[in-house]
MARDRENNU-335633 format. One record per residue: residue in three letters; x, y, z of N, C-alpha, C in turn. Coordinates in steps of 0.05 Angstrom, whole numbers, plus 5000, padded with zeros to 4 digits. Example, Ala and Ser with C-alpha at 12.3 -4.5 7.8 and 13.67 -1.06 7.14 Angstrom:
<rs>
ALA526448865156524649105156526449345156
SER525749555142527349795143525850015157
</rs>
This chain:
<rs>
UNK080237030398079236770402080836620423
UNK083336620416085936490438085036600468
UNK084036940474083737000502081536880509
UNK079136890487076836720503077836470513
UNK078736280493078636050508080636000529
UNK082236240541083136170562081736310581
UNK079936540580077736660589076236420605
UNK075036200578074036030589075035750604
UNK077935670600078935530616079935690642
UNK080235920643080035950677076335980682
UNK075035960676073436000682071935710696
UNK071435540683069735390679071735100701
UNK070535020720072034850735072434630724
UNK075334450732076234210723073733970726
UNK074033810713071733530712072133430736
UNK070733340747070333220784071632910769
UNK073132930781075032550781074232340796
UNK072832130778071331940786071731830816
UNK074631810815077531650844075731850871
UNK074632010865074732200894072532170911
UNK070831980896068531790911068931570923
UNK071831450910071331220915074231250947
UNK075731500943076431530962075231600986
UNK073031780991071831761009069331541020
UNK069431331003068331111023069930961032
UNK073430981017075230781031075730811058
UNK075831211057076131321083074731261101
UNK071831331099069731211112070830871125
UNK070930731112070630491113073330361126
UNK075930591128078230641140077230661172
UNK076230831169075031031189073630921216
UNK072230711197070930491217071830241226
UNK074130221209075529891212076729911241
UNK078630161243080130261267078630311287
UNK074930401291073730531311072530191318
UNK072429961298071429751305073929571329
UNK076829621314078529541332079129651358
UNK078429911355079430031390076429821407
UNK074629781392072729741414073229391411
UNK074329201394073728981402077328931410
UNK079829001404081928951412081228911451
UNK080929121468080529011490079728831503
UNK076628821487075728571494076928291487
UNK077828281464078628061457080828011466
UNK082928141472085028111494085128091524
UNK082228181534082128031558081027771556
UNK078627721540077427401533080227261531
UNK082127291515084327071510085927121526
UNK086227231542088027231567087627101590
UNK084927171601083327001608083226711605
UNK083326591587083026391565085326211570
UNK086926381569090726271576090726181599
UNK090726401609090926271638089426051652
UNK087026111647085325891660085925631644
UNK087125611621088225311610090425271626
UNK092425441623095025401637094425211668
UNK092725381680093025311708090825091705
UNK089224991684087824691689090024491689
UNK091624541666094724451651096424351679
UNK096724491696098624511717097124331735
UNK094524331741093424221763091223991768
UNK090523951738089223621730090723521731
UNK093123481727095223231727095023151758
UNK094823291781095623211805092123051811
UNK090823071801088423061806087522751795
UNK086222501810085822311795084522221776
UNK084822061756083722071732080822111745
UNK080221821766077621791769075522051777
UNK077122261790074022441791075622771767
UNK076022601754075322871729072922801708
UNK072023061702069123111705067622891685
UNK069922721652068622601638068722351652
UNK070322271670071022091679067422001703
UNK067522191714065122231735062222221709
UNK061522321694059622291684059521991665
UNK061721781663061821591656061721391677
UNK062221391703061321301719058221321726
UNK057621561731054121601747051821451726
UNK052721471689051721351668052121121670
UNK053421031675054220681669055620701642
UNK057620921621058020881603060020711593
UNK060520541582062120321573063220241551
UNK065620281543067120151513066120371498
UNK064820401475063420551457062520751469
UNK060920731489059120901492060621191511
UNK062521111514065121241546065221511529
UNK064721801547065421991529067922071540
UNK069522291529071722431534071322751525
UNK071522891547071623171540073623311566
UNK073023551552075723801573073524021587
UNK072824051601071624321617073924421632
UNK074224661616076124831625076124971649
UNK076924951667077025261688076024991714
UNK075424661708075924601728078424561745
UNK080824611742083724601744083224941772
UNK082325051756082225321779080725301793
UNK078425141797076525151820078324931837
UNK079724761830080224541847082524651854
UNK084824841844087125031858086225231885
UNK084125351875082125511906080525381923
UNK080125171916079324991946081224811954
UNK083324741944086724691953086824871972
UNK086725151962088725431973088025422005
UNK085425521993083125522011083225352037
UNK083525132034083824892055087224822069
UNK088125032052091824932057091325192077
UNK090825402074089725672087088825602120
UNK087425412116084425362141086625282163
UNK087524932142090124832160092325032178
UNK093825222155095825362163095525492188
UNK092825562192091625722212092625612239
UNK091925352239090925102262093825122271
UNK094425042300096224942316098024712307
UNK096724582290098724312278099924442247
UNK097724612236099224692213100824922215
UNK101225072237103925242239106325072241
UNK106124902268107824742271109124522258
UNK107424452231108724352203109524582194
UNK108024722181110124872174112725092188
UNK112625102211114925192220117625032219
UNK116224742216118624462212119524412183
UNK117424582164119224582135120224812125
UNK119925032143121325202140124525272152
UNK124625082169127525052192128224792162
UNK127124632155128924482139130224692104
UNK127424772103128424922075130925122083
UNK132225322106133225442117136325272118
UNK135825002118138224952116139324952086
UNK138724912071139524912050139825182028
UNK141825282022143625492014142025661995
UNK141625541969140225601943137325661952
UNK135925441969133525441960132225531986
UNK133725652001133225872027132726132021
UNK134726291997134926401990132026551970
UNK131126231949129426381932127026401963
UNK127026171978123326151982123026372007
UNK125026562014125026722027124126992008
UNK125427041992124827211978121227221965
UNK120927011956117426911949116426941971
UNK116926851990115726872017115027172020
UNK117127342024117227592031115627792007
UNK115227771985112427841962110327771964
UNK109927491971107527441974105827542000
UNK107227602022106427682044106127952045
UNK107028172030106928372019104928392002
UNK104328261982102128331960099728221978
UNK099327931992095927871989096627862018
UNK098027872041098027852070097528122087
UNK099328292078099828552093098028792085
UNK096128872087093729012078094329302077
UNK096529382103097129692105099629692090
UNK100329482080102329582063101829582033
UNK099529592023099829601989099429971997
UNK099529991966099730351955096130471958
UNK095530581970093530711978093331061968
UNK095531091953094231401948097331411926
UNK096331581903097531651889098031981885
UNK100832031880101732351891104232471857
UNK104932611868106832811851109032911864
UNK111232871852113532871862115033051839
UNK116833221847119433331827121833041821
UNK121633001805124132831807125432861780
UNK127432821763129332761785131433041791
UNK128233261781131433581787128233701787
UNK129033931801127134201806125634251777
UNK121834271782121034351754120534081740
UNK120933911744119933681731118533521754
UNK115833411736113933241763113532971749
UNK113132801760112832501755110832451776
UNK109332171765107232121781109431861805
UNK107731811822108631631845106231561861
UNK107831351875106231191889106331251922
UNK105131321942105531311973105831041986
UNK108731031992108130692011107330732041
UNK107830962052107431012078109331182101
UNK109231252117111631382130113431212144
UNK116031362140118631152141117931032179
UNK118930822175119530652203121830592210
UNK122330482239124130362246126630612248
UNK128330462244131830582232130930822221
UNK129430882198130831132180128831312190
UNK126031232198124831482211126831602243
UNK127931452255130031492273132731682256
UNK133331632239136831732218135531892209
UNK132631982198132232222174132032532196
UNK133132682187133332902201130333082196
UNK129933242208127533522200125533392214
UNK123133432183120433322188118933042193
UNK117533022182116632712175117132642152
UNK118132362142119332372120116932092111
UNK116232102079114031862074115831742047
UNK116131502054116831282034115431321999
UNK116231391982114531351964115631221935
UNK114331131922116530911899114931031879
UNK116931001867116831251828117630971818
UNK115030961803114930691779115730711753
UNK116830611736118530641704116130571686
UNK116330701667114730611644115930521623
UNK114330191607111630231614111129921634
UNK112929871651113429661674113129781693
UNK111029891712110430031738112429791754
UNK112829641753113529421778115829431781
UNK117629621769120229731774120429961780
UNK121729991792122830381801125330421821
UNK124530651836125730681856124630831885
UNK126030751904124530731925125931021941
UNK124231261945124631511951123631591984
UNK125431651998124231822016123732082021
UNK121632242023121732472022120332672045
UNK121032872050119232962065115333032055
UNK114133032080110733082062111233262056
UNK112333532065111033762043112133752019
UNK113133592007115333581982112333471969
UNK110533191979109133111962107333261955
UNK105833201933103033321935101133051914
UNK099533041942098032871936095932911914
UNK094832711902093232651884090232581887
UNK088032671874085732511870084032231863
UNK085432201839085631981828086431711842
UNK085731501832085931241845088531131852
UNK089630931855092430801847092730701822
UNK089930591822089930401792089230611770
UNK088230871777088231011751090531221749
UNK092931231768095631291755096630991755
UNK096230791755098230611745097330601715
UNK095430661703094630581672095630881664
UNK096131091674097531371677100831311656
UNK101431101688104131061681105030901658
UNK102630701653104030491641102930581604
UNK101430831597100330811572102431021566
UNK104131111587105631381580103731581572
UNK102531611592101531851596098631931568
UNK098231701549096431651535093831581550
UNK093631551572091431451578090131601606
UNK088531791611088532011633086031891645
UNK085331931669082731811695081332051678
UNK078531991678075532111676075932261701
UNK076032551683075132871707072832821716
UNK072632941747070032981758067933111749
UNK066132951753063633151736063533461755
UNK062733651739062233871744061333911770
UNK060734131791058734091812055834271800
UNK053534191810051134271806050734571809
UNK050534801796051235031798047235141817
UNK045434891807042634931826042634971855
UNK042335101868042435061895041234951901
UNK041334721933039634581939036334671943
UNK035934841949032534881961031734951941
UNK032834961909031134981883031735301868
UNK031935311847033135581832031735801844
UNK033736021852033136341859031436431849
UNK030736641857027436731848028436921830
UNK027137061807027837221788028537471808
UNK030437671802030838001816029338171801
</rs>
């Protein structure tokens, strides 16, 4: 009797445990909380970023702006609104339209014969002064780099050994050396290229190397900078396949 009923306890499977349903909808329901965040985290971090800034810079640039033509101010005028009736509100993102038609028009001027020659006269004054020669030269010299100089942003992204034989890192091409060091570098042609740190691309170091050392890349700039900066979590969309059809329409059966 004792062998049957262990006969029948190996036999006969354990009772299904209520918990094991309710774990797989938590999973489920796990499952989806995280597939709901990958898809609204981006968005919602660019909307409020977005959001920031464009307050920030209303923040910064209504104040210079007179009461009288901000926008509740203007619709209480054109109404006739009065005492009671006077509204007050905020439309955001007018602060940035009125900073780009500033820019815009400080731009037009700078162009003109009188606005070089102002500014060539506040630049000989800022020049005298020690501290503050120092920063607006340096600003000067980024900004004319990032939005002025067109052949100088990064135009092609490559592969480099660095910093020993057998190891590759991604990089950036600034261009081939000038001046002085294309004169001092011995051999071939030698091309400037800057190896960015992660996950701050905007630091690195600045490499010269010969071209056949590089090897250039496919991919964009901007899709090794998201390369660099996800640590290597985040890879450019492969090319689609090529069409294996020939053009004048599929071969005839043999």
């Amino acid at each position: 009797m004792e062998n049957r009923d262990t006969e029948t306890r190996g036999v006969i499977p354990p009772p299904r445990r209520h918990h094991g349903v309710f774990g797989r909808i938590f999973a489920g329901l796990r499952n989806n909380f995280i597939a709901g965040v990958v898809v609204i985290a981006p968005i919602g971090l660019t909307v409020w970023l977005i959001w920031t800034v464009v307050g920030w810079v209303d923040g910064f640039v209504m104040p210079f702006v007179p009461r009288a033509y901000h926008p509740d101010e203007l619709v209480n005028y054109y109404f006739g609104l009065q005492g009671e009736d006077r509204v007050n509100f905020d439309i955001r993102g007018v602060g940035v339209v009125v900073f780009l038609l500033f820019t815009i028009l400080l731009g037009w001027i700078a162009k003109g014969l009188v606005g070089r020659s102002f500014i060539r006269w506040g630049e000989d004054l800022v020049g005298r002064l020690p501290v503050v020669r120092s920063i607006y030269n340096a600003v000067k010299q980024i900004a004319q780099t990032v939005f002025a100089r067109t052949d100088s942003r990064f135009d092609k992204a490559c592969l480099i050994e660095f910093p020993r034989r057998g190891t590759w890192l991604v990089a950036f091409i600034s261009g081939p050396a000038q001046g002085e060091l294309r004169a001092r570098l011995p051999g071939e042609d030698f091309v400037a290229v800057f190896v960015p740190t992660t996950p701050n691309p905007t630091t690195g170091f600045l490499l010269f190397l010969p071209r056949s050392e590089i090897v250039e890349l496919d991919m964009t700039p901007e899709e090794a900078a998201k390369l660099v900066i996800s640590a290597g979590l985040i890879y450019p969309e492969p090319p689609a396949p090529p069409d294996p059809t020939p053009p004048d329409g599929p071969a005839p059966p043999g």
